[in-house]
C-alpha positions in Angstrom: 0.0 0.0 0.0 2.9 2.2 1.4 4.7 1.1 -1.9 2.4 1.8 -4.8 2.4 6.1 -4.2 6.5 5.7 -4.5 6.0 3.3 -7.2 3.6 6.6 -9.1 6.3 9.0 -7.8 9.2 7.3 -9.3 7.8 6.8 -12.5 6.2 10.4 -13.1 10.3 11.0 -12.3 11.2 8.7 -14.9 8.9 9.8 -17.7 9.4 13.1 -16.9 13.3 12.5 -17.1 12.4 10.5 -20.7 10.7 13.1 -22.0 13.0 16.3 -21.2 15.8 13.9 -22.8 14.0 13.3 -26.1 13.6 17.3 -25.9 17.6 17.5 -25.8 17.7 15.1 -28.1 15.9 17.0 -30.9 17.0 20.3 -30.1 20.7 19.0 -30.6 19.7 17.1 -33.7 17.6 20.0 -35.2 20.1 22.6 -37.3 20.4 26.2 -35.7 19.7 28.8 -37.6 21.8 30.9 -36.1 25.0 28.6 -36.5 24.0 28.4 -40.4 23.5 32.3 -40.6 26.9 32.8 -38.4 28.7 29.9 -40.8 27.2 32.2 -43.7 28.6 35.7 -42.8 31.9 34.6 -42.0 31.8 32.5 -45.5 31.5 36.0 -47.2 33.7 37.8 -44.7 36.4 35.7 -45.7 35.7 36.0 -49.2 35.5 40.0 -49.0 38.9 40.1 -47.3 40.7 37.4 -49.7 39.5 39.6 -52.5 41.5 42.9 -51.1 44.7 40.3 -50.7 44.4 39.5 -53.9 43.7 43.2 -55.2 46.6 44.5 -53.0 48.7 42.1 -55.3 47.3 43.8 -58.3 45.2 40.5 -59.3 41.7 41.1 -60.0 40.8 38.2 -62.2 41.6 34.6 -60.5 39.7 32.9 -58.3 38.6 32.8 -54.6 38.6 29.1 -53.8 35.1 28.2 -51.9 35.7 28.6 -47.8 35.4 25.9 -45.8 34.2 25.1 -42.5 36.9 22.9 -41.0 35.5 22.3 -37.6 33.0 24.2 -35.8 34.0 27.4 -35.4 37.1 26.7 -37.6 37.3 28.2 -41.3 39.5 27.5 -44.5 40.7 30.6 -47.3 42.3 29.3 -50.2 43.4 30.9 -53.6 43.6 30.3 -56.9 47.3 31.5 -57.5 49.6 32.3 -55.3 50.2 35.7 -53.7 52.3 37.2 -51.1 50.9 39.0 -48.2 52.0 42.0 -46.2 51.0 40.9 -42.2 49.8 44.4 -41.6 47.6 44.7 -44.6 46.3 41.1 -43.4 45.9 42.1 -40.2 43.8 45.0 -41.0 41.5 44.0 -43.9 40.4 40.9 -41.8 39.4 42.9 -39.1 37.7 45.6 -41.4 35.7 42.5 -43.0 34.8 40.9 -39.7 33.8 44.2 -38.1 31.6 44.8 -41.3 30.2 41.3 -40.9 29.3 41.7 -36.8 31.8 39.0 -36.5 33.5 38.1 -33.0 36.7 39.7 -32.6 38.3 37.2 -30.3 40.0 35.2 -33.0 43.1 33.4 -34.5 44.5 33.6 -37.9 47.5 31.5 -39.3 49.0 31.7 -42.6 49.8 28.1 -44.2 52.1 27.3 -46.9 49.9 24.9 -49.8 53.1 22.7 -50.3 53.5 21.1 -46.6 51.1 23.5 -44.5 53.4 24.5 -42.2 52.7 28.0 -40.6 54.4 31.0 -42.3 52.8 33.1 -40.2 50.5 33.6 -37.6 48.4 35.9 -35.2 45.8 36.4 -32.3 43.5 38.8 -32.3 41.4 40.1 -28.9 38.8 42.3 -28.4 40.6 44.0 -25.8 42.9 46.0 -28.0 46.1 45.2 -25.2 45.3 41.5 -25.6 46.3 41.2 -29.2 49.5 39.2 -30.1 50.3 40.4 -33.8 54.0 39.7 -34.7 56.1 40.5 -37.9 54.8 43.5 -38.2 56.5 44.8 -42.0 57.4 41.9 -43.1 56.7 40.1 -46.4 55.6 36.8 -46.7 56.8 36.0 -50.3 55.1 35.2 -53.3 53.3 31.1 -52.8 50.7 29.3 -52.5 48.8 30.4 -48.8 45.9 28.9 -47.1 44.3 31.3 -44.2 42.7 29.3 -41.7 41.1 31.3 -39.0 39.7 30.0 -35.2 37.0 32.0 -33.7 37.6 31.9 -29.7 34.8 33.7 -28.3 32.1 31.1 -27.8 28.5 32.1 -29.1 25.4 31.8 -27.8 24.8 28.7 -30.4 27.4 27.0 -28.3 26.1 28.0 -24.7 22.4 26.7 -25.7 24.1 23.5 -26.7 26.1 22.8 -23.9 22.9 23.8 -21.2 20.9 20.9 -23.8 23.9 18.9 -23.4 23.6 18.9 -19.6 19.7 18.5 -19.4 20.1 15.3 -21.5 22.6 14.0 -18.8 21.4 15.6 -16.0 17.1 13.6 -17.4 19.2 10.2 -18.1 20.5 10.3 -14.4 17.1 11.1 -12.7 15.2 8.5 -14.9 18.3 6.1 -13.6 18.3 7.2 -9.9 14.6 7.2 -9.7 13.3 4.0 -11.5 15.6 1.5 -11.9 16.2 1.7 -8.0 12.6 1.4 -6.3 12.3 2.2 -3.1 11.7 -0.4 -0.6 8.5 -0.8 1.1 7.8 0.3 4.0 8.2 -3.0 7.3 7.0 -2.4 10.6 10.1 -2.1 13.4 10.0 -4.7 15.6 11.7 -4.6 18.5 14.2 -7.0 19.7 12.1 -9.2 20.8 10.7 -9.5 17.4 7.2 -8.1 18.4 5.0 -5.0 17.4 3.3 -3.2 20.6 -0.3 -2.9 20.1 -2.2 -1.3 22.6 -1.8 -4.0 25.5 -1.2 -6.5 23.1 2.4 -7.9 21.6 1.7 -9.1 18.2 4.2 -11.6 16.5 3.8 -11.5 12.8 6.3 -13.9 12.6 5.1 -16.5 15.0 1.1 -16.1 14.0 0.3 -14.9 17.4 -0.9 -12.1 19.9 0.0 -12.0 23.4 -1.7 -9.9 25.9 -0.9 -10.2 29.6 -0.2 -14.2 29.3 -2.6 -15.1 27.1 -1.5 -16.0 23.4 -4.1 -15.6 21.1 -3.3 -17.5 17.7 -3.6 -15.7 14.1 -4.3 -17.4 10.6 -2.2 -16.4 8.4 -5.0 -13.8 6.6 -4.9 -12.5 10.0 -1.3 -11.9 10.3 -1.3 -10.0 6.9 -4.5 -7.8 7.6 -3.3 -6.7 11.0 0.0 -5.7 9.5 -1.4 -3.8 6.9 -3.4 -1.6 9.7 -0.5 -1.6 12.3 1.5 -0.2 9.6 -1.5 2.6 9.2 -2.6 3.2 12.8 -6.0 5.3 12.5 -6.0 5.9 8.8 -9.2 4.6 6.8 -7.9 1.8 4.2 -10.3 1.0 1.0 -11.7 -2.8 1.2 -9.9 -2.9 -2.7 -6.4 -1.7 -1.0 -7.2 -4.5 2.1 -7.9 -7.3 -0.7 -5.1 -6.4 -3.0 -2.8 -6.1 -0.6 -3.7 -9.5 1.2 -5.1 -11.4 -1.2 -3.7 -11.1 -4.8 -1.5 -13.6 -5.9 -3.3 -16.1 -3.9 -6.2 -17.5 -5.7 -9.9 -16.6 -6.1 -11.3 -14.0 -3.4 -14.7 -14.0 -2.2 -16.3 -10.5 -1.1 -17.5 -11.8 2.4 -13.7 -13.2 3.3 -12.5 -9.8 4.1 -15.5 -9.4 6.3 -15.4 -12.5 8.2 -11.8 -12.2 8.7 -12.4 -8.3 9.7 -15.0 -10.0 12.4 -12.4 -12.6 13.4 -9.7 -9.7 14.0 -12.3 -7.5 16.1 -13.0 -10.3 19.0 -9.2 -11.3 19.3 -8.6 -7.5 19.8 -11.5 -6.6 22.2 -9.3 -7.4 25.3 -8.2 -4.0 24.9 -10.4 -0.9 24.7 -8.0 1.3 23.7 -7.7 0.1 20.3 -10.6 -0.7 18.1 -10.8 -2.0 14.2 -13.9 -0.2 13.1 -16.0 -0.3 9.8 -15.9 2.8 7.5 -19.4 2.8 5.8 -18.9 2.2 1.8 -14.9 2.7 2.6 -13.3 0.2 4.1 -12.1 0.1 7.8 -9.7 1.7 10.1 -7.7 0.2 13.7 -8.3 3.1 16.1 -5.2 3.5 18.8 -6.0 5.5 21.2 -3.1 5.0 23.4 0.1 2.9 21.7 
């Protein structure tokens, strides 16, 4: 009786838990618009500042290779033909293209040679202005075959909502483990050490089929046994006749309506040496075992 509300508790905790993880799992899976218009603009900032490289090397008629998107916040500038590139004018037109595009200016940019993409050269870029680590300032990089790969290190708010998603999947797969696949016991009456429940005057030995009061021992079937524990476990608290013939009888054969009754009757005489406690019938409800003093 005690166990079927933890039972409904634990598994509201465990649908609830299933359901906020299929959430996660379908905002992670769905594509974010923002990342896609983000991947977009710095597709085209790229492109605008590889066009003034190529233009400060009086070339306006090859190609801008197509940028890539290495990794996530990772992107790839090629070229056509080679060119050679001033680190200052670098420097400057990729910050005047990112600041055009609303880009992040918390980023890294290195210079790779085509032939064994080793870094030529290399810089970091802060938003804080004192921050900034931009060496080789006048010096040519000579005329090759470049590929500008640039980091973005600011994380955006694409990344944030992620990782909260990321931790609500984790966080709904350990409740629905925690709460359901470790059911709380249910509830067994103390006994003391000598293996007995007090009742009223009475000693009641669920184990043994038997109350003692004073030194008379008064035997108990086994239905007995079962419906007094249910009630000493519920001392004055009305239980439902279903709940009382669930509880006792289920899982052992066929019950018949008047059993619960006759045994009830049974129960009320072998308890009527004490007046202090009293198993009373709840009209169209069920009954309840009144202690007065315990």
């Amino acid at each position: 009786m005690l166990f079927a509300p933890l039972m409904k508790q634990q598994k509201i905790y465990f649908y609830g838990g299933l359901c906020l993880a299929l959430l996660a799992v379908l905002m992670l899976a769905v594509p974010d618009k923002k990342e896609e218009t983000f991947s977009e603009l710095v597709k085209i900032a790229l492109r605008d500042a590889g066009n003034k490289l190529l233009l400060n090397n009086q070339d306006s008629t090859s190609l801008i290779l197509p940028v890539h998107k290495v990794e996530a916040s990772k992107y790839q500038l090629t070229f056509q033909k080679e060119l050679s590139i001033n680190p200052d004018s670098l420097v400057a037109i990729v910050e005047g293209s990112f600041q055009k595009a609303n880009l992040p200016l918390h980023y890294q940019i290195e210079v790779k040679q085509c032939k064994d993409f080793e870094v030529a050269y290399s810089y970091l870029k802060n938003k804080t202005q004192g921050k900034s680590i931009i060496p080789c300032s006048g010096r040519f990089l000579p005329q090759k075959c470049y590929t500008i790969e640039v980091r973005f290190l600011e994380k955006t708010a694409t990344s944030r909502h992620k990782l909260i998603w990321i931790i609500l999947l984790l966080g709904s797969g350990v409740m629905a483990f925690v709460f359901y696949s470790k059911p709380k016991k249910e509830k067994e009456p103390l006994l003391n050490n000598e293996n007995y429940i007090p009742i009223g005057k009475f000693k009641f030995y669920p184990e043994e089929n038997k109350l003692i009061v004073e030194s008379t021992e008064i035997p108990l079937s086994k239905k007995e046994v079962e419906l007094l524990t249910v009630f000493v476990e519920n001392p004055n608290k009305v239980i439902k006749r279903e709940e009382l013939s669930k509880k006792v009888w289920e899982d052992h054969g066929v019950f018949v309506g008047r059993s619960l009754d006759t045994y009830i009757s049974k129960l009320r005489k072998k308890l009527s040496e004490d007046a202090s406690i009293k198993l009373t019938n709840v009209h169209g409800i069920g009954y309840m075992l009144e202690v007065k003093n315990n």
